[in-house]
CHARMM-style PDB file with segment names, atoms N, HN, CA, C and O in Angstrom:
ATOM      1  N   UNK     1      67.950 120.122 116.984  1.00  0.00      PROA
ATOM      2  CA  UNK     1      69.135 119.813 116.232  1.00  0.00      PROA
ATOM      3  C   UNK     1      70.032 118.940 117.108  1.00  0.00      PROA
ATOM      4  O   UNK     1      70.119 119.022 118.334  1.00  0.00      PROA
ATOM      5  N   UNK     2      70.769 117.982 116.207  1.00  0.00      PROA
ATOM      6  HN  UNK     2      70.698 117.916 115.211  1.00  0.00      PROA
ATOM      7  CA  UNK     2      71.067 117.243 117.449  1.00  0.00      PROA
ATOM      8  C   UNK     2      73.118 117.742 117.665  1.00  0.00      PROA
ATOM      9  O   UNK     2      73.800 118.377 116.861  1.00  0.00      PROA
ATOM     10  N   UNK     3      73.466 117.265 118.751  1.00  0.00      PROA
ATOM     11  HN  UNK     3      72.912 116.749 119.404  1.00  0.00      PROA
ATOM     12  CA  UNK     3      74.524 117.789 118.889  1.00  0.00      PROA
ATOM     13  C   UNK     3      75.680 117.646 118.369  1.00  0.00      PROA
ATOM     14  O   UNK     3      76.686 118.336 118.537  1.00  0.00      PROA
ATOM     15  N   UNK     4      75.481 116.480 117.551  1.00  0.00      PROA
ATOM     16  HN  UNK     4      74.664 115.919 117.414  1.00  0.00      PROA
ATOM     17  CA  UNK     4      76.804 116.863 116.147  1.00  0.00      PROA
ATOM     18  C   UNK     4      76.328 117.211 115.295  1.00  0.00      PROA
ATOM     19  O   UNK     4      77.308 117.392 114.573  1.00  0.00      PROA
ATOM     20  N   UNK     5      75.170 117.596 114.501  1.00  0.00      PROA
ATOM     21  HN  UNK     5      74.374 117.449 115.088  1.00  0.00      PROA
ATOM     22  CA  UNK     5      74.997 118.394 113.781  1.00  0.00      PROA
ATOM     23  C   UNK     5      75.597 120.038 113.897  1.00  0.00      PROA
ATOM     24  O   UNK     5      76.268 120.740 113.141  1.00  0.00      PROA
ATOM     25  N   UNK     6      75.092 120.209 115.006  1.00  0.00      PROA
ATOM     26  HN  UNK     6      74.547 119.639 115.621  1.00  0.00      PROA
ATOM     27  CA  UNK     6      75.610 121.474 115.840  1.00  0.00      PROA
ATOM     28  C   UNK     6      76.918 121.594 115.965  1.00  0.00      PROA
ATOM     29  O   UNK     6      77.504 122.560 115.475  1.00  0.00      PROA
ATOM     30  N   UNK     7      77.395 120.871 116.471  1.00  0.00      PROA
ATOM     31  HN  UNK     7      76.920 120.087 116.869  1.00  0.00      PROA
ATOM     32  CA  UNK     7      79.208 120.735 116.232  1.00  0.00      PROA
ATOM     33  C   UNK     7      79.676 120.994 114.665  1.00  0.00      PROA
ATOM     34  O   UNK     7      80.376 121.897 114.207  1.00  0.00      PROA
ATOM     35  N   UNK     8      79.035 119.871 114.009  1.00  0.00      PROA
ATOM     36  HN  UNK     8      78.467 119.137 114.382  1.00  0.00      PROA
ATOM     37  CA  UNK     8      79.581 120.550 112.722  1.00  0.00      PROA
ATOM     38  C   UNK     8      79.575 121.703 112.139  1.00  0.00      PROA
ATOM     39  O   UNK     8      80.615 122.215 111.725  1.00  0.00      PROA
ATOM     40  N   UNK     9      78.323 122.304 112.020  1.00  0.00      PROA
ATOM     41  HN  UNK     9      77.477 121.888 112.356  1.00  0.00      PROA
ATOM     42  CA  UNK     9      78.212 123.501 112.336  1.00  0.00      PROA
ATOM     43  C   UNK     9      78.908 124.637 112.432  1.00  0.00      PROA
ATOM     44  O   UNK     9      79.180 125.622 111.746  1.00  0.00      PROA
ATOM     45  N   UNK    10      79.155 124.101 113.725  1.00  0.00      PROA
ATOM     46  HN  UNK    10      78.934 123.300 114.283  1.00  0.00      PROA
ATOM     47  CA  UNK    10      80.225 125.238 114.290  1.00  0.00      PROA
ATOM     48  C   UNK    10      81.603 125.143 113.869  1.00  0.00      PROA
ATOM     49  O   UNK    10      82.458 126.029 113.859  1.00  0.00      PROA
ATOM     50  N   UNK    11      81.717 123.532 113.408  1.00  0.00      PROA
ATOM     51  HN  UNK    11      81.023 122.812 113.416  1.00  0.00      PROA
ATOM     52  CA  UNK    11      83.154 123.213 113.263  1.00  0.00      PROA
ATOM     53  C   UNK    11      83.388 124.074 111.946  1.00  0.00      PROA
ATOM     54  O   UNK    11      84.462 124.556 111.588  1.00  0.00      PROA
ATOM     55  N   UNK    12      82.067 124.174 111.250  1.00  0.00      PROA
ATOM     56  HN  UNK    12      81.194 123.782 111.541  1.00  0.00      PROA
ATOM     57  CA  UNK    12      82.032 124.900 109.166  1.00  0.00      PROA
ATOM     58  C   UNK    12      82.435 126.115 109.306  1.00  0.00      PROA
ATOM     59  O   UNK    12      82.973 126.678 108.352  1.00  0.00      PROA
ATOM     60  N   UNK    13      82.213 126.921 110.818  1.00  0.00      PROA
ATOM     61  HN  UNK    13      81.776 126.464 111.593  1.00  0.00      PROA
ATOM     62  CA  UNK    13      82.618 128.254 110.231  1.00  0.00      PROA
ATOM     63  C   UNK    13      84.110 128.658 110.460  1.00  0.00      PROA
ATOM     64  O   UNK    13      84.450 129.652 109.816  1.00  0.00      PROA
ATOM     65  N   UNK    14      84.950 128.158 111.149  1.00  0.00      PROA
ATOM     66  HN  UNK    14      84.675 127.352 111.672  1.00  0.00      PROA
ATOM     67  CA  UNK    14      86.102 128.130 110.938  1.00  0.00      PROA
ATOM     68  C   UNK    14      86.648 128.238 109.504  1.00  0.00      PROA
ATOM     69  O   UNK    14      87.209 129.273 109.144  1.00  0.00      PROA
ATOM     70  N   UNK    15      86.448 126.870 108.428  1.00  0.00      PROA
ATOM     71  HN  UNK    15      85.992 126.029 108.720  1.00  0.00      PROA
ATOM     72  CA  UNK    15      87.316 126.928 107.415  1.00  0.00      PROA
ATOM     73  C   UNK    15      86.714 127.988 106.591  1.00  0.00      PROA
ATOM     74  O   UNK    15      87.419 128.631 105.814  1.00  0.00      PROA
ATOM     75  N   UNK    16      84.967 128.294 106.762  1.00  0.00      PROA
ATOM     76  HN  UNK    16      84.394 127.772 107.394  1.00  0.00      PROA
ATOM     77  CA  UNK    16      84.522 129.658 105.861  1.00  0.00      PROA
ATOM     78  C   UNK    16      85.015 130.673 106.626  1.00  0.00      PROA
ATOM     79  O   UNK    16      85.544 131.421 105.804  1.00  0.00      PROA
ATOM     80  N   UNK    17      85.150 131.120 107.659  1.00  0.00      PROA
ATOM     81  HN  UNK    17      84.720 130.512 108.327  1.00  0.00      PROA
ATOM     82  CA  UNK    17      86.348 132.903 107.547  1.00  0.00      PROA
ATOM     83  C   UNK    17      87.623 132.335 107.476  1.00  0.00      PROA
ATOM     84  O   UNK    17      88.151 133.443 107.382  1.00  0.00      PROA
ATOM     85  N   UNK    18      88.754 131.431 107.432  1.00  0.00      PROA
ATOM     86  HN  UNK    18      88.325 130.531 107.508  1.00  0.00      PROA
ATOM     87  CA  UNK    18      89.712 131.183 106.687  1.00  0.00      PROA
ATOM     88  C   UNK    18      90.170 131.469 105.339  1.00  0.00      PROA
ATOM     89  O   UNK    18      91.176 132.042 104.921  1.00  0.00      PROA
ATOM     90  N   UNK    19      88.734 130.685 104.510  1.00  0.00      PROA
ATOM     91  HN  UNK    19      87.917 130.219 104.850  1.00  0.00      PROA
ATOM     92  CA  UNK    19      88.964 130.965 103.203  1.00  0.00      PROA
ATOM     93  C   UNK    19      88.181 132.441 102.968  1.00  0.00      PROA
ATOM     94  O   UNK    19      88.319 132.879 101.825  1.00  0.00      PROA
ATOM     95  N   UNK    20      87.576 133.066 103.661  1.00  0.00      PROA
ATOM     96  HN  UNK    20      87.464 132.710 104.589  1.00  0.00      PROA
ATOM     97  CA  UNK    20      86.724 134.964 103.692  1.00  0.00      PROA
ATOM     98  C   UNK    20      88.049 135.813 104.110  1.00  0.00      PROA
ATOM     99  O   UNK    20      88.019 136.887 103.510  1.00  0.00      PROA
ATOM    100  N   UNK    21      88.786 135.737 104.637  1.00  0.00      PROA
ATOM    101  HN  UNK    21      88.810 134.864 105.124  1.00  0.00      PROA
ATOM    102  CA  UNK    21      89.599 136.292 105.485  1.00  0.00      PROA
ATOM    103  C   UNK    21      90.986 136.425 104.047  1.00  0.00      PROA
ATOM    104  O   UNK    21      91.524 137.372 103.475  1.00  0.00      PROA
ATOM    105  N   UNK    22      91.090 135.002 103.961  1.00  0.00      PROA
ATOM    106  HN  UNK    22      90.653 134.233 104.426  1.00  0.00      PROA
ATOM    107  CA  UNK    22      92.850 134.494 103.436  1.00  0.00      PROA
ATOM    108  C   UNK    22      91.815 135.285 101.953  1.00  0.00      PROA
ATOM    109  O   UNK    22      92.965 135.678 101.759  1.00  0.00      PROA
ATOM    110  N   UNK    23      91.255 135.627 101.275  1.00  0.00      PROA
ATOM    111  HN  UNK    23      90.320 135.307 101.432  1.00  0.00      PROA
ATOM    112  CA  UNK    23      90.906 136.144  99.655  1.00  0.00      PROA
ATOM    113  C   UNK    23      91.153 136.978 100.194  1.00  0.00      PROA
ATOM    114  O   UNK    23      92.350 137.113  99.943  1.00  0.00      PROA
ATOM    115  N   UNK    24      90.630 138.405 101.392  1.00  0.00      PROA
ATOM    116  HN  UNK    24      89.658 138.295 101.595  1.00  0.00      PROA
ATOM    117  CA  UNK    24      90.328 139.456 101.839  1.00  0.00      PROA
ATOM    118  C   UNK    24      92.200 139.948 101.670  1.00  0.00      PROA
ATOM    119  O   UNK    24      92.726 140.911 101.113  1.00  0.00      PROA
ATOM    120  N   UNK    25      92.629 139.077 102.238  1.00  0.00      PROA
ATOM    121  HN  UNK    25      92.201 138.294 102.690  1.00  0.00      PROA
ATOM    122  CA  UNK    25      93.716 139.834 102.541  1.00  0.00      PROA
ATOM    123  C   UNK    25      94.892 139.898 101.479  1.00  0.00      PROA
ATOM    124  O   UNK    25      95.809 140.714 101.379  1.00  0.00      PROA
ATOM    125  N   UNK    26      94.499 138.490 100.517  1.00  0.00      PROA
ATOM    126  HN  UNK    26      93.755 137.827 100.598  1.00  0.00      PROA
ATOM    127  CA  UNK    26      95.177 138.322  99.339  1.00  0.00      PROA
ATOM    128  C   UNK    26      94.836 139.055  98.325  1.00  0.00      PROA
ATOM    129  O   UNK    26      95.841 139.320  97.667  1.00  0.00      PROA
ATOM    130  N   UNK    27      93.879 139.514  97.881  1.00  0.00      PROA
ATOM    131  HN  UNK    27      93.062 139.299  98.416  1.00  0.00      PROA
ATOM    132  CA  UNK    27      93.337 140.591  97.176  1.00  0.00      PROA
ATOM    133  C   UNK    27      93.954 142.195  97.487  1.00  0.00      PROA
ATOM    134  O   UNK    27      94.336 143.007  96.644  1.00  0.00      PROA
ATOM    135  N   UNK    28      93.910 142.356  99.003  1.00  0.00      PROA
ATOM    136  HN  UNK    28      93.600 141.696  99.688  1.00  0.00      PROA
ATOM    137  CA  UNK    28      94.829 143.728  99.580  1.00  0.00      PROA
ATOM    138  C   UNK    28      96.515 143.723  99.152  1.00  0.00      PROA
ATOM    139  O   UNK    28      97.208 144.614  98.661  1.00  0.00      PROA
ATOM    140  N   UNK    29      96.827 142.384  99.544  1.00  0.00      PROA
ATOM    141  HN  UNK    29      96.264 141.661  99.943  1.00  0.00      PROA
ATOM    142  CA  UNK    29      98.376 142.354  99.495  1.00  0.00      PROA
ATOM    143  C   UNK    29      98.551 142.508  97.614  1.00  0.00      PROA
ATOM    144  O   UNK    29      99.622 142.709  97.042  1.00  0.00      PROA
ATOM    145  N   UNK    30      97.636 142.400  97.158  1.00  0.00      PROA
ATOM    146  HN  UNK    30      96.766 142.236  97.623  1.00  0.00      PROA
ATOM    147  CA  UNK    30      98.295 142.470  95.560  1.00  0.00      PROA
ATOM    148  C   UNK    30      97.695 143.734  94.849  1.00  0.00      PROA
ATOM    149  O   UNK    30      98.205 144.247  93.853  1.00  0.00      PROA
ATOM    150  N   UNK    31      96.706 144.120  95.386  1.00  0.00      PROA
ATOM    151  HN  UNK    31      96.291 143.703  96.195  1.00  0.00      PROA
ATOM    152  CA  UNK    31      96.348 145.890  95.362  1.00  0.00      PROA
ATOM    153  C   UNK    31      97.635 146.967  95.810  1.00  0.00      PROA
ATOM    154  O   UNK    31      97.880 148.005  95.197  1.00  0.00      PROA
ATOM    155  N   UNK    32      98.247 146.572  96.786  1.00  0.00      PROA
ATOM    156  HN  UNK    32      98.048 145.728  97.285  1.00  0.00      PROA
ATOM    157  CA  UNK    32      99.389 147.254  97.603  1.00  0.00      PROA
ATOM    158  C   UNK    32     100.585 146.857  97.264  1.00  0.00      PROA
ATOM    159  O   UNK    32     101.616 147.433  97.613  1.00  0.00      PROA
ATOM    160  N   UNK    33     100.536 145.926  96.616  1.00  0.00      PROA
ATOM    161  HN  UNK    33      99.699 145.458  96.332  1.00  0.00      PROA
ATOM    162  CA  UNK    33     101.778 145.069  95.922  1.00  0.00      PROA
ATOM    163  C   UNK    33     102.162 146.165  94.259  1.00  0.00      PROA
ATOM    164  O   UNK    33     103.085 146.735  93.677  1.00  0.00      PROA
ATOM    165  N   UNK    34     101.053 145.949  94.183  1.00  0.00      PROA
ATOM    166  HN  UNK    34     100.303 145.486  94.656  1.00  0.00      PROA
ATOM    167  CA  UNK    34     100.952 147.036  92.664  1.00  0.00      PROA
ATOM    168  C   UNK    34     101.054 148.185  92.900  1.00  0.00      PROA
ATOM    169  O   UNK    34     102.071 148.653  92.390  1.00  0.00      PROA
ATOM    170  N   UNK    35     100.369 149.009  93.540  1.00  0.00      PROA
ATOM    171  HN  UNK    35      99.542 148.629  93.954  1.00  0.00      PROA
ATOM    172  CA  UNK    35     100.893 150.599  94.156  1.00  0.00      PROA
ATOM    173  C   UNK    35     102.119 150.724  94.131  1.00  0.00      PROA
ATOM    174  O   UNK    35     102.706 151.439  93.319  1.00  0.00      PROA
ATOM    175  N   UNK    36     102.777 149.909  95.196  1.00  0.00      PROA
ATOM    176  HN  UNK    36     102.300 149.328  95.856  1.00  0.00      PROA
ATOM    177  CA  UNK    36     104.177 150.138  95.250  1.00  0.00      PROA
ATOM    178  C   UNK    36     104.928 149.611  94.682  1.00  0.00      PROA
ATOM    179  O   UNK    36     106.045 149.625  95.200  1.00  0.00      PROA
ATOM    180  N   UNK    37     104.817 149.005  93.602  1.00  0.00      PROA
ATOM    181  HN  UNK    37     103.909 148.993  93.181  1.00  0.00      PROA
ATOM    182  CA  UNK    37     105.720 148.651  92.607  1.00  0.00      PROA
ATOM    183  C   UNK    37     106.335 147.166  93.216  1.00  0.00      PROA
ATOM    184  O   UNK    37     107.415 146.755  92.790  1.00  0.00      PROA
ATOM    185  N   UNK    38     105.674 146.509  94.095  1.00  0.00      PROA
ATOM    186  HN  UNK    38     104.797 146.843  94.441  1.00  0.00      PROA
ATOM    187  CA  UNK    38     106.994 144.880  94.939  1.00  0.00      PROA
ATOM    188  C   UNK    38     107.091 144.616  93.314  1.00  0.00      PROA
ATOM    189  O   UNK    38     106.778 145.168  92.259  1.00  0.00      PROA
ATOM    190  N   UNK    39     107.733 143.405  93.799  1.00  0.00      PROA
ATOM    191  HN  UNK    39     107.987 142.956  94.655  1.00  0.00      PROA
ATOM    192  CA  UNK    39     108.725 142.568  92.658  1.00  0.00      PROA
ATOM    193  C   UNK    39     107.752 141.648  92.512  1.00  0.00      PROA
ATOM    194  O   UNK    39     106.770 141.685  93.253  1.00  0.00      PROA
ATOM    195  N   UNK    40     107.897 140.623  91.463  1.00  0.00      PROA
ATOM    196  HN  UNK    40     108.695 140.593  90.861  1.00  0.00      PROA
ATOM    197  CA  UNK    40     107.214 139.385  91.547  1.00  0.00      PROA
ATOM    198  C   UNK    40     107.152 138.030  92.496  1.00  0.00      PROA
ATOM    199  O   UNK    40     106.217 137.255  92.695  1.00  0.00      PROA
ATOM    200  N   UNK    41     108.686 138.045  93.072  1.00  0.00      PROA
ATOM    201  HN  UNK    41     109.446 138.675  92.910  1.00  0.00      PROA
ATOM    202  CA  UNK    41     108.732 137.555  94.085  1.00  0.00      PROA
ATOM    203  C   UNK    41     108.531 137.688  95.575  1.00  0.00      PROA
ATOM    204  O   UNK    41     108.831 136.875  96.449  1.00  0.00      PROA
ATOM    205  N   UNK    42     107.919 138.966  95.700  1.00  0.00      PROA
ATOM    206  HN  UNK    42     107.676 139.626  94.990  1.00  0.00      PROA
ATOM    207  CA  UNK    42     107.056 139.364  96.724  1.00  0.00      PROA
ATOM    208  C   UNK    42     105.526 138.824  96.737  1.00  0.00      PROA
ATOM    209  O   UNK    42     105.095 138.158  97.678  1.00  0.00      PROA
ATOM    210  N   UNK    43     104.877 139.114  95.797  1.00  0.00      PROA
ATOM    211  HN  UNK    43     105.227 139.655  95.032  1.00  0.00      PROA
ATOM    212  CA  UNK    43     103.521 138.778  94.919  1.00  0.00      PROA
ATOM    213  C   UNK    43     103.816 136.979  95.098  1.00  0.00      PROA
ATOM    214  O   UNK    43     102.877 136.363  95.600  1.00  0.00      PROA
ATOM    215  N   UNK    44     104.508 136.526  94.881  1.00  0.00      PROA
ATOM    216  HN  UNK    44     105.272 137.027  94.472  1.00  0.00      PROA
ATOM    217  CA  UNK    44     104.539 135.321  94.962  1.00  0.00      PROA
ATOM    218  C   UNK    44     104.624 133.975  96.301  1.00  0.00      PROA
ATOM    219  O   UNK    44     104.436 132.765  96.432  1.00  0.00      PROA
ATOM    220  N   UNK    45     105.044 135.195  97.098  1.00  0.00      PROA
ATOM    221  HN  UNK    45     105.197 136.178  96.992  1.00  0.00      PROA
ATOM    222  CA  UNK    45     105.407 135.086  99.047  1.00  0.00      PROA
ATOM    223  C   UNK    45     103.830 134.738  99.202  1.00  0.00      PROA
ATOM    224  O   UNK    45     103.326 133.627  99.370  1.00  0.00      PROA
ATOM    225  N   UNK    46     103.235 135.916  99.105  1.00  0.00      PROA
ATOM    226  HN  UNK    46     103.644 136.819  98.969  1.00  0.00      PROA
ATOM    227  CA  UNK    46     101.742 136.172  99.020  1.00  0.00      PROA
ATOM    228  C   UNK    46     100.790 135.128  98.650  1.00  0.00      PROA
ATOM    229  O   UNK    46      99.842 134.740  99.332  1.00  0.00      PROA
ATOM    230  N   UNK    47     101.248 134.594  97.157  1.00  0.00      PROA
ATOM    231  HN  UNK    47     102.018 134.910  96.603  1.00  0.00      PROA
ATOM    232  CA  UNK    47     100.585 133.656  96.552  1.00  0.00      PROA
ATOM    233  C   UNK    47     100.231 132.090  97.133  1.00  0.00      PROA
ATOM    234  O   UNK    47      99.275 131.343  96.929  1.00  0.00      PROA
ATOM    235  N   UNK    48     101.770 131.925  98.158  1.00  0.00      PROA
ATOM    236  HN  UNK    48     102.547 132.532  98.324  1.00  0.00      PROA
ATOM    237  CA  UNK    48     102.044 130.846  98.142  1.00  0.00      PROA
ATOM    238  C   UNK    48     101.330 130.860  99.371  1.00  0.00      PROA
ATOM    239  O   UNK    48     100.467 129.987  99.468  1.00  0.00      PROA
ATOM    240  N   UNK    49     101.504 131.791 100.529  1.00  0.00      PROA
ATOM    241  HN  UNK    49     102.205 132.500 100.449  1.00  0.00      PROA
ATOM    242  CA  UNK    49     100.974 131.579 101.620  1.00  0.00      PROA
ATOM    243  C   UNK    49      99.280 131.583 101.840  1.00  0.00      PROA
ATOM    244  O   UNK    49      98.829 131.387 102.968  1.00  0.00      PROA
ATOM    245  N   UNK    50      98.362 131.824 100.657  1.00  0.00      PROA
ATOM    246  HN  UNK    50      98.728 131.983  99.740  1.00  0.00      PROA
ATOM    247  CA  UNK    50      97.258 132.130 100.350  1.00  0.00      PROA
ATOM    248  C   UNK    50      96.780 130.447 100.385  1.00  0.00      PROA
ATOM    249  O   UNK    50      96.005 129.754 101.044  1.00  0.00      PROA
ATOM    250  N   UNK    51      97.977 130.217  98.983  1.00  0.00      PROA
ATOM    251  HN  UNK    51      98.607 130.780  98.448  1.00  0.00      PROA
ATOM    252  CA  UNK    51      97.373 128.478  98.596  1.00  0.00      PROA
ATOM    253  C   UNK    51      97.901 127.897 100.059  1.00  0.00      PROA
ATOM    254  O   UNK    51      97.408 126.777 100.196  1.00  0.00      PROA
ATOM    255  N   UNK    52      98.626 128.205 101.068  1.00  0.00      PROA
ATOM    256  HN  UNK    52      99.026 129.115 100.957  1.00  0.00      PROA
ATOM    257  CA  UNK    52      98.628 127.445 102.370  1.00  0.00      PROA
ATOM    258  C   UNK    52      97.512 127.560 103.241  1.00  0.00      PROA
ATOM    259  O   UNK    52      96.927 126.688 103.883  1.00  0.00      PROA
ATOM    260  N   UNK    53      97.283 128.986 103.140  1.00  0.00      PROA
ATOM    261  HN  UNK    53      97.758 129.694 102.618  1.00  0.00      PROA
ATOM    262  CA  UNK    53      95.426 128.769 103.989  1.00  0.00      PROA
ATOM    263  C   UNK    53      94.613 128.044 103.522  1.00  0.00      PROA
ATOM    264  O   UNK    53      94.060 127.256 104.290  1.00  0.00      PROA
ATOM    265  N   UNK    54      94.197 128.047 101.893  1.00  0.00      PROA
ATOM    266  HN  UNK    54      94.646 128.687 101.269  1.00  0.00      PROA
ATOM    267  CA  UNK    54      93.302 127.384 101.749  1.00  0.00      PROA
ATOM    268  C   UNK    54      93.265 126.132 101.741  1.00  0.00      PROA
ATOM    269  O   UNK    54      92.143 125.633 101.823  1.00  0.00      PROA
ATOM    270  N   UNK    55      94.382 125.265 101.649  1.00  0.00      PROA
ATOM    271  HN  UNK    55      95.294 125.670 101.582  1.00  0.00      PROA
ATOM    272  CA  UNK    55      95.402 123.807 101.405  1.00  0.00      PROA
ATOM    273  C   UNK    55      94.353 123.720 103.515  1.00  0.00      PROA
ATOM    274  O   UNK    55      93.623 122.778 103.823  1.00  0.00      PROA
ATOM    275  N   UNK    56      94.574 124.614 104.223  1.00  0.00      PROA
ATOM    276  HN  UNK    56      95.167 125.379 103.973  1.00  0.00      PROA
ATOM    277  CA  UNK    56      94.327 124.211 105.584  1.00  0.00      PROA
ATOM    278  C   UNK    56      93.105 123.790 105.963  1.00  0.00      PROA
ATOM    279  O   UNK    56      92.728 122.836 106.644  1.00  0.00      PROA
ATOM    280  N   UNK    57      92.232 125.175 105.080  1.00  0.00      PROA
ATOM    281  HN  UNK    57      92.538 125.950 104.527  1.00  0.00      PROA
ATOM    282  CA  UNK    57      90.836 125.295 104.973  1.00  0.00      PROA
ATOM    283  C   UNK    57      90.019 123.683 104.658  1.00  0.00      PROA
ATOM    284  O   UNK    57      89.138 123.230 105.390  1.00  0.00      PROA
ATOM    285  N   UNK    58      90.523 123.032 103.480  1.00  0.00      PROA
ATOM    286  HN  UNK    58      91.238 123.400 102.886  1.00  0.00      PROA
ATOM    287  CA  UNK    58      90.038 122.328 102.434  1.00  0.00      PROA
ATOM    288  C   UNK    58      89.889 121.004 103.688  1.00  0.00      PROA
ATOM    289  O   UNK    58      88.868 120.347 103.895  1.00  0.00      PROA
ATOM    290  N   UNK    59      91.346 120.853 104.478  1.00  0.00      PROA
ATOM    291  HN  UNK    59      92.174 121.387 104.310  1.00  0.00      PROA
ATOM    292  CA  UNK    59      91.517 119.923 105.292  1.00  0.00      PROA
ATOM    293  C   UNK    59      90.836 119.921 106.459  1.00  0.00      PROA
ATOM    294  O   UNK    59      90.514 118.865 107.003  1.00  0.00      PROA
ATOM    295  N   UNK    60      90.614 120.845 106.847  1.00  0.00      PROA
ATOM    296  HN  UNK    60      90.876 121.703 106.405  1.00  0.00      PROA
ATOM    297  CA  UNK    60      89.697 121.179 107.997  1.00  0.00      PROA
ATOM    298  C   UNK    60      88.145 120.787 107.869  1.00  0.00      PROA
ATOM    299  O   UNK    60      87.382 120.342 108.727  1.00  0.00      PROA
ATOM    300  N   UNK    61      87.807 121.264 105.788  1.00  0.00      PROA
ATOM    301  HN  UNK    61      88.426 121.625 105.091  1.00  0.00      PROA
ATOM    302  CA  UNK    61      86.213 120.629 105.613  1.00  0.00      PROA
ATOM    303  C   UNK    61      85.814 119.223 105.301  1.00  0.00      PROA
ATOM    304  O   UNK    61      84.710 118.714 105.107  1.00  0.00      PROA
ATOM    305  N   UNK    62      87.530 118.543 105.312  1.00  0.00      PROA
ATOM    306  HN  UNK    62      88.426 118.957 105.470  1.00  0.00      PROA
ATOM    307  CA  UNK    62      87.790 117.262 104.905  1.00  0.00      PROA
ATOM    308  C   UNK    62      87.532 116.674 105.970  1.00  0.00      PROA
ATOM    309  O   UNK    62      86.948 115.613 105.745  1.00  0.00      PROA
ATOM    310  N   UNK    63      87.725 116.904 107.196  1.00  0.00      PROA
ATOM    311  HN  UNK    63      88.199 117.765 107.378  1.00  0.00      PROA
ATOM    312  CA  UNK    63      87.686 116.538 108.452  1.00  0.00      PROA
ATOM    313  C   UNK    63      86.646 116.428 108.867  1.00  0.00      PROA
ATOM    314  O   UNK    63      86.301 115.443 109.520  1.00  0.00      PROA
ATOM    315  N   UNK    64      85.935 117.345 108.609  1.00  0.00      PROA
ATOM    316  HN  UNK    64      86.215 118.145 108.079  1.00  0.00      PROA
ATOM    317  CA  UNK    64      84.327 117.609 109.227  1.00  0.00      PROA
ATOM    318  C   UNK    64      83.484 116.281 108.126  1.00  0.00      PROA
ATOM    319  O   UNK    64      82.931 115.332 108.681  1.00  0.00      PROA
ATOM    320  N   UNK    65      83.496 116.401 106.536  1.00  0.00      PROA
ATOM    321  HN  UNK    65      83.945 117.173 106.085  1.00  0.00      PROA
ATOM    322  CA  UNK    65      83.212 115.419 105.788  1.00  0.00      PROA
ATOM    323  C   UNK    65      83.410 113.964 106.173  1.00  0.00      PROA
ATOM    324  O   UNK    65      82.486 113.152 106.129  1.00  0.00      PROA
ATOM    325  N   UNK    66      84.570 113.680 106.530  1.00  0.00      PROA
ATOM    326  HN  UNK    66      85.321 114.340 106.565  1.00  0.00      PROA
ATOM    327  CA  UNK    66      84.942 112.494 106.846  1.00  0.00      PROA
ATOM    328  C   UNK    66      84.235 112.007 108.546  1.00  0.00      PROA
ATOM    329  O   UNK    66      83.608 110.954 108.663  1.00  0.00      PROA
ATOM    330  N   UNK    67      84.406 112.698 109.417  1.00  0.00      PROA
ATOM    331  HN  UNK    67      84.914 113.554 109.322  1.00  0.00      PROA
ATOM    332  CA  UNK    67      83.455 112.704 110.483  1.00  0.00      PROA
ATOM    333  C   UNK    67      81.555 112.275 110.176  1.00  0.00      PROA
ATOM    334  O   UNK    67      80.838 111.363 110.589  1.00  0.00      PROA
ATOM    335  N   UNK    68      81.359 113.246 109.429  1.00  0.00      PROA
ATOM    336  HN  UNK    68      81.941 113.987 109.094  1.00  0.00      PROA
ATOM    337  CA  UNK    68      79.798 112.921 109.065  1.00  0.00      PROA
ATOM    338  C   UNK    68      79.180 111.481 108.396  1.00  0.00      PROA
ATOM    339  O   UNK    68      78.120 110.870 108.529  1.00  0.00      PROA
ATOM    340  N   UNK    69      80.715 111.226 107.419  1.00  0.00      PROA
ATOM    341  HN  UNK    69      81.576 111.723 107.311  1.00  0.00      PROA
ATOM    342  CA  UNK    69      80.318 109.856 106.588  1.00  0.00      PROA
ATOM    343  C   UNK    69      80.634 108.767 106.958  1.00  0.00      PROA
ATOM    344  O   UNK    69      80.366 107.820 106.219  1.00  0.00      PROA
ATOM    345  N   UNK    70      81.328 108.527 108.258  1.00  0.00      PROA
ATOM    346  HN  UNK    70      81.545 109.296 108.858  1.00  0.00      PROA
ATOM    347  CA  UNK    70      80.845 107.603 109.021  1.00  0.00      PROA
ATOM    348  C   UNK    70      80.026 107.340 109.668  1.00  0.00      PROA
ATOM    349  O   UNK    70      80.320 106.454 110.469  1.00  0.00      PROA
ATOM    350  N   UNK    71      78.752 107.813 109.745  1.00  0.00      PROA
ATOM    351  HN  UNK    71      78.513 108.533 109.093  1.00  0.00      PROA
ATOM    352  CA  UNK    71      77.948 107.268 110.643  1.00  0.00      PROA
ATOM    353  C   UNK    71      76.634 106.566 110.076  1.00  0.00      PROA
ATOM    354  OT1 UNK    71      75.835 106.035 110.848  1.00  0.00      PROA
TER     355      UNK     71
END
């Protein structure tokens, strides 16, 4: 394998436990959100900072994409 393949690679699993991680925990925060009764604008703190991981994620596989299709 050659060594940017390998780099990329390695570079892919970053934004996949980003986006494994940021569902994991967004799924908890609105399980626990509901138990305890938060408000909607709690749920929505949540929401927003979720679409910021993945907004990071997307850019990070954009990066790696854009790297590969130049060559």
């Amino acid at each position: 394998m050659s060594k940017d393949r390998n780099t990329d690679r390695l570079d892919g699993r970053k934004p996949a436990l980003i986006i494994a991680l940021t569902t994991v925990l967004w799924l908890a925060l609105q399980w626990v959100g509901k138990q305890q009764g938060w408000s909607a604008q709690v749920a929505l703190i949540g929401d927003l900072a979720a679409l910021a991981a993945y907004i990071y994620a997307l850019a990070l596989v954009w990066r790696i994409w854009r790297r590969g299709s130049g060559k």
